[in-house]
N, CA, C and O of each residue as an XYZ file, in Angstrom:
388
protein
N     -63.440   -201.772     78.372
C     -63.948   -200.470     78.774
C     -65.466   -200.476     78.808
O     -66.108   -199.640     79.444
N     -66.094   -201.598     77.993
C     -67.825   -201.343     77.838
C     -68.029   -201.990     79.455
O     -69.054   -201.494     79.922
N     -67.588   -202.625     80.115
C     -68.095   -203.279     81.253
C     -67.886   -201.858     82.503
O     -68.657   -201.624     83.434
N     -66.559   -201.046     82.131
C     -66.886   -199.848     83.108
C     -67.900   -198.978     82.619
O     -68.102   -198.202     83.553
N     -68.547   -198.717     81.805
C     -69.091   -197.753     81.380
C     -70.155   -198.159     81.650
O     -70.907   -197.338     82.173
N     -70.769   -199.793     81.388
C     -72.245   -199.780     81.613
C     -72.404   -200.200     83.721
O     -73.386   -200.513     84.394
N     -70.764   -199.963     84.140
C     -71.533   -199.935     85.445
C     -71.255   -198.410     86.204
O     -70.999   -198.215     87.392
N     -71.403   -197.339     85.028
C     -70.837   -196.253     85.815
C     -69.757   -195.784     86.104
O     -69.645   -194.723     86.717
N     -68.658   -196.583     85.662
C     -67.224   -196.191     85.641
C     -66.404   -196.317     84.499
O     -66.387   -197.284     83.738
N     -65.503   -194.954     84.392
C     -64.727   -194.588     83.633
C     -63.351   -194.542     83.991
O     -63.128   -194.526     85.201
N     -62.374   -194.519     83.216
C     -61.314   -195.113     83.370
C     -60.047   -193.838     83.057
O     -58.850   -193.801     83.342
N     -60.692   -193.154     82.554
C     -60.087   -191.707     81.925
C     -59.635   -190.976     82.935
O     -60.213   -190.693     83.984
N     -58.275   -190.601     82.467
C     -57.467   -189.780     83.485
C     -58.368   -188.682     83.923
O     -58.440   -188.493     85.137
N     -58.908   -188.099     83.308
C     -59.836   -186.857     84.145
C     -60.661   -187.344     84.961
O     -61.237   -186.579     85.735
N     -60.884   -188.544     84.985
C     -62.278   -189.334     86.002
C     -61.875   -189.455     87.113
O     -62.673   -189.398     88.049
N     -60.656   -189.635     87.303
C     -59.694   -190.621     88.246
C     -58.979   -189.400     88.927
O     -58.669   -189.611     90.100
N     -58.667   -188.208     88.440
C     -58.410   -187.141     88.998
C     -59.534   -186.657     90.004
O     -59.313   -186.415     91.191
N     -61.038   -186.521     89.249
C     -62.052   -186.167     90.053
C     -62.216   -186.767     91.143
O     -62.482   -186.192     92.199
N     -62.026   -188.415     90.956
C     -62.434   -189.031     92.214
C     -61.171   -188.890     93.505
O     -61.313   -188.901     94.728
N     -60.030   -188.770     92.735
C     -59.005   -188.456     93.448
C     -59.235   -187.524     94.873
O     -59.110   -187.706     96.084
N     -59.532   -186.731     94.220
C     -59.743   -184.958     94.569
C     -60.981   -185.134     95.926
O     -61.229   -184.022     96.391
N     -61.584   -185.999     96.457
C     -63.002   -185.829     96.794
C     -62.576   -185.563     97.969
O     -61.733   -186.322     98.449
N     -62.896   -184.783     98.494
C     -62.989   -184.455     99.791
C     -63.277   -185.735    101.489
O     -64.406   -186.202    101.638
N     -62.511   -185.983    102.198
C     -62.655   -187.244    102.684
C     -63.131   -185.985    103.887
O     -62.906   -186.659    104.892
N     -63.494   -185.000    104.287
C     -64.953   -184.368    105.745
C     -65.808   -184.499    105.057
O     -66.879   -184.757    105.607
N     -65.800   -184.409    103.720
C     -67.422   -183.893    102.817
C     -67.827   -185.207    102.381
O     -68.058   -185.171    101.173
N     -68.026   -186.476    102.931
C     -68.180   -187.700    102.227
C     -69.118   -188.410    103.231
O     -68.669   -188.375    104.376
N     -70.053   -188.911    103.128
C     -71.067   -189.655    103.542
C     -70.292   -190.855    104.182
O     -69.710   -191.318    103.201
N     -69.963   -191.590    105.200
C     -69.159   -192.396    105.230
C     -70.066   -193.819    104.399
O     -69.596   -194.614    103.584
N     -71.737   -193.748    105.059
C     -71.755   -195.198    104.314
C     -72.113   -195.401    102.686
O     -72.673   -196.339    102.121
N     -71.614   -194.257    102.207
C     -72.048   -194.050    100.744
C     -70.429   -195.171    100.113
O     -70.452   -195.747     99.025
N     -69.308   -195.230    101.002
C     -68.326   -195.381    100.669
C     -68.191   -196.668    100.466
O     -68.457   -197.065    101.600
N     -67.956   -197.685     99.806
C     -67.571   -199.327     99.362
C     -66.746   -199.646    100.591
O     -66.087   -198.790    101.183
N     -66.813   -200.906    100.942
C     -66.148   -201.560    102.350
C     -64.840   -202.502    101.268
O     -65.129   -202.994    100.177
N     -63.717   -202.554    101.777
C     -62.916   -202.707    101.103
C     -63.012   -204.644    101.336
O     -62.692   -205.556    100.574
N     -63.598   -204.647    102.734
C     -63.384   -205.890    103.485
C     -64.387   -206.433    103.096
O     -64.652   -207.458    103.725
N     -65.443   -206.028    101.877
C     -66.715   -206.918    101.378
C     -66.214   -206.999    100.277
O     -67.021   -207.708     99.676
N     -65.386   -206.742     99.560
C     -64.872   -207.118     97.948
C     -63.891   -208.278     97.638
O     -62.862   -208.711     98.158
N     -64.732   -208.623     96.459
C     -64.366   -210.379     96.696
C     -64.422   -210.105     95.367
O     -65.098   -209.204     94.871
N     -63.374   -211.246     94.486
C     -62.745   -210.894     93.084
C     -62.601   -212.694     92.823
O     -62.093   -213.594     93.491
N     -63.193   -212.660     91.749
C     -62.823   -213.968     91.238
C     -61.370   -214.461     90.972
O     -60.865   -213.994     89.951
N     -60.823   -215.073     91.493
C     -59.362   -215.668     91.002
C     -59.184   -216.105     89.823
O     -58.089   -216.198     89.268
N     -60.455   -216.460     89.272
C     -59.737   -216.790     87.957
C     -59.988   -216.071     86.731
O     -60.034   -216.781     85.726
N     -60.146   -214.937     86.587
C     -60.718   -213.717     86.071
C     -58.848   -214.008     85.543
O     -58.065   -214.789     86.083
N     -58.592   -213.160     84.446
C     -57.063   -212.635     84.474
C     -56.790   -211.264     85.002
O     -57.742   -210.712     85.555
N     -55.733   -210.661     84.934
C     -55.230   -209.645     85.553
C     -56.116   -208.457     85.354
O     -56.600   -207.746     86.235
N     -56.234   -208.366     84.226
C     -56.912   -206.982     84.094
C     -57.966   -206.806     84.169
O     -58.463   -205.685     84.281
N     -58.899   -208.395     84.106
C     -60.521   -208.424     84.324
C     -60.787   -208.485     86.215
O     -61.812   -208.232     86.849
N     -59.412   -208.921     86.710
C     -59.398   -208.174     87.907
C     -59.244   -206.764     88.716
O     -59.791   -206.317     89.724
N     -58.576   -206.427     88.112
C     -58.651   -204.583     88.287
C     -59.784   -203.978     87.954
O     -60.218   -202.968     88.506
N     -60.304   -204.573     87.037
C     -61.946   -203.583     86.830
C     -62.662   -204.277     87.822
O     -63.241   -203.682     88.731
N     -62.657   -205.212     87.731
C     -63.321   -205.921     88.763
C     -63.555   -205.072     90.318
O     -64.465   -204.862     91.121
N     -62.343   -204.810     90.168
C     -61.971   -204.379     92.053
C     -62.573   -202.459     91.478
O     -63.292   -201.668     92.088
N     -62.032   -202.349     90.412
C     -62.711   -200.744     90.656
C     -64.001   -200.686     90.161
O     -64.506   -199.564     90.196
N     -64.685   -201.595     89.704
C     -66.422   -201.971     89.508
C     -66.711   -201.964     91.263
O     -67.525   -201.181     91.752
N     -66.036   -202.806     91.980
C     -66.765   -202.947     93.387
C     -66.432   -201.399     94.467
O     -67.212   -200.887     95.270
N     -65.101   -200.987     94.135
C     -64.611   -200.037     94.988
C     -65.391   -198.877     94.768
O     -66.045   -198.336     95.660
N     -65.346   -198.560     93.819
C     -65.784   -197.150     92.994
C     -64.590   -196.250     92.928
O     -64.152   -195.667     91.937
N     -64.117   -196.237     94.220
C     -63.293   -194.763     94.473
C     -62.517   -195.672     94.830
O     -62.859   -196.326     95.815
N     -61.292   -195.991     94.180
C     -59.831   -196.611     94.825
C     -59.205   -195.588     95.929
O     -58.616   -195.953     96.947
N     -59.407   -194.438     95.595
C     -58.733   -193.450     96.210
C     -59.555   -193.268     97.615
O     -58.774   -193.240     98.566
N     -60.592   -193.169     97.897
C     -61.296   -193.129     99.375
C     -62.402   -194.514     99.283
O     -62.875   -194.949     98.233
N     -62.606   -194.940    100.366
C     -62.867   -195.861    100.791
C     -62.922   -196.597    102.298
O     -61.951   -196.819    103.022
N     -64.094   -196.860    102.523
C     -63.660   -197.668    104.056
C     -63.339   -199.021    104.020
O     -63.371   -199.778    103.050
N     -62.954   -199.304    105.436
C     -62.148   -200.468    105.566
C     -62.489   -200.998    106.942
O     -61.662   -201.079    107.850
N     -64.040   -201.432    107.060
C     -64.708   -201.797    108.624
C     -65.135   -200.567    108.749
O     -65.874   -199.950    107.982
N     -64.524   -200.126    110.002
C     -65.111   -198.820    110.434
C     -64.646   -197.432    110.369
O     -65.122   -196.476    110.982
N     -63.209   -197.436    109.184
C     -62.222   -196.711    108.818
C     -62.669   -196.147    107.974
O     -63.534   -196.693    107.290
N     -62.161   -194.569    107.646
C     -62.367   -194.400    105.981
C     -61.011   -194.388    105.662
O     -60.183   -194.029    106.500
N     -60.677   -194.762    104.480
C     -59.038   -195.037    104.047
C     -58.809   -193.914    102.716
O     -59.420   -194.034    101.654
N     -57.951   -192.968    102.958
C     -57.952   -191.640    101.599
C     -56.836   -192.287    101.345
O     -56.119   -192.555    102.309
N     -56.351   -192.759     99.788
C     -55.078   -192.835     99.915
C     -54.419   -191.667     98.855
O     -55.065   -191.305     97.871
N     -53.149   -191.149     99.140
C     -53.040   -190.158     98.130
C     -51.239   -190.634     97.460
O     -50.897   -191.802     97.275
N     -50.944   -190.235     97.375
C     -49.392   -190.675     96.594
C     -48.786   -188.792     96.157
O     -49.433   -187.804     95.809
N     -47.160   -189.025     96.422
C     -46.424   -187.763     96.189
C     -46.046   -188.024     94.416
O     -46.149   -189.044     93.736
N     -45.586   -186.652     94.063
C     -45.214   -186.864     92.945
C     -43.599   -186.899     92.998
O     -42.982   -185.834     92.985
N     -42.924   -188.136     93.058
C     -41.434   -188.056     93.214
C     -41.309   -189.392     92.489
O     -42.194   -190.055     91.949
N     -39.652   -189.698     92.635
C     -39.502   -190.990     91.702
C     -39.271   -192.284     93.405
O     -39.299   -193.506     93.555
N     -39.077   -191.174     94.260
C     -39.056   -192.225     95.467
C     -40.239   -193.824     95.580
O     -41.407   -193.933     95.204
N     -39.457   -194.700     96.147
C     -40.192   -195.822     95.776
C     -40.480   -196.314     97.246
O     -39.668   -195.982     98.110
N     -41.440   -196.987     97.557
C     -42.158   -196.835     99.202
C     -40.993   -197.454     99.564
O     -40.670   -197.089    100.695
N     -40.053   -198.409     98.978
C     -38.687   -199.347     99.590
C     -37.980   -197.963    100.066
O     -37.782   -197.768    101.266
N     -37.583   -196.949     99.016
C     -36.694   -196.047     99.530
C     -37.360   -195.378    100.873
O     -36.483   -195.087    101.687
N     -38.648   -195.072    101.297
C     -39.050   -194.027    102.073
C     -39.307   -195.080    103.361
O     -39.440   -194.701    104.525
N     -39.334   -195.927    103.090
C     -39.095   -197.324    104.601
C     -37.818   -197.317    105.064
O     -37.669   -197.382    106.284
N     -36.809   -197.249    104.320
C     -35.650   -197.415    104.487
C     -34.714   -196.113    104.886
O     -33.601   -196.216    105.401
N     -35.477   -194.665    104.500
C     -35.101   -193.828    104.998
C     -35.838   -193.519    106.457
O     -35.337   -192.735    107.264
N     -37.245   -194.315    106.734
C     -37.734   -194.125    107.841
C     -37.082   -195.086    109.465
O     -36.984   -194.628    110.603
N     -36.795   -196.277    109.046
C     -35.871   -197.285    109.398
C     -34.631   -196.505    109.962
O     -34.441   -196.250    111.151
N     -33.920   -196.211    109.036
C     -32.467   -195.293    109.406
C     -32.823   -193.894    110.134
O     -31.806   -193.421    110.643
N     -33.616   -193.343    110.270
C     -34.118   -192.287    111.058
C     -34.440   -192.644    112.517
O     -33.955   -191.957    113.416
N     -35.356   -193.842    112.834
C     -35.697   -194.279    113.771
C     -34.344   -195.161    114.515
O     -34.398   -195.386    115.724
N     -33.434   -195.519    113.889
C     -32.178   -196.086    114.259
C     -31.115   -195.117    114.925
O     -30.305   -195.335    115.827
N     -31.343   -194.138    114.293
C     -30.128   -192.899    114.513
C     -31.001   -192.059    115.776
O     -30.458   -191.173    116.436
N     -31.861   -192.318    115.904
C     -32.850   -191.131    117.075
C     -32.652   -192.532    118.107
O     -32.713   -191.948    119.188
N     -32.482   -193.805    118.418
C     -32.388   -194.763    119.185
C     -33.768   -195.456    119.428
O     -33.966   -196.238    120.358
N     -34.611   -195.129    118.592
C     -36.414   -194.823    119.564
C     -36.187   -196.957    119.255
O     -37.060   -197.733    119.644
C-alpha cells in the first residue's frame, strides 16, 4: 500500500468509487493514461502487477485506448460475461441475423 500512496493512489473502496463515478463528457481526454503505453514488468508477481497497472492507469475505470476513451462500468448481478455472451449468441440465433 506505501508504493500507492507515495504515487498518489489509494486503494480504498471509497477511492475507487470516486474514480468510478467520473464523468466520461467532463474529462479532459489527454489528461487520461493511454492504455496502449502501459508496460508491466513480467516478472513482478501478481499483485506487484496490479499496482503496477493501477500506478500507470490511474483510473482503471476511464481511460483511453489510442484515440478512444474507454469508461468501463459493470452491473450489479451474479451474471457472469460467459452467461450474457451466451444469452447474446442465442438471441442473435433465434432473430436469424
Amino acid at each position: 500500500m506505501e508504493k500507492e500512496k507515495e504515487a498518489g493512489i489509494s486503494c480504498e473502496k471509497e477511492d475507487f468509487g470516486k474514480i468510478r463515478d467520473v464523468d466520461i463528457r467532463e474529462v479532459q481526454r489527454e489528461t487520461l493514461a493511454d492504455i496502449l503505453e502501459i508496460k508491466i514488468d513480467e516478472s513482478l508477481s501478481d499483485e506487484e502487477k496490479r499496482e503496477e497497472f493501477i500506478r500507470q492507469i490511474k483510473n482503471p475505470y476511464l481511460y483511453r485506448q489510442g484515440d478512444y476513451v474507454v469508461k468501463l462500468s459493470f452491473s450489479d448481478t451474479d451474471a457472469t460475461l460467459t452467461d450474457r455472451l451466451k444469452e447474446y449468441i442465442e438471441h442473435v440465433a433465434a432473430d436469424g441475423l
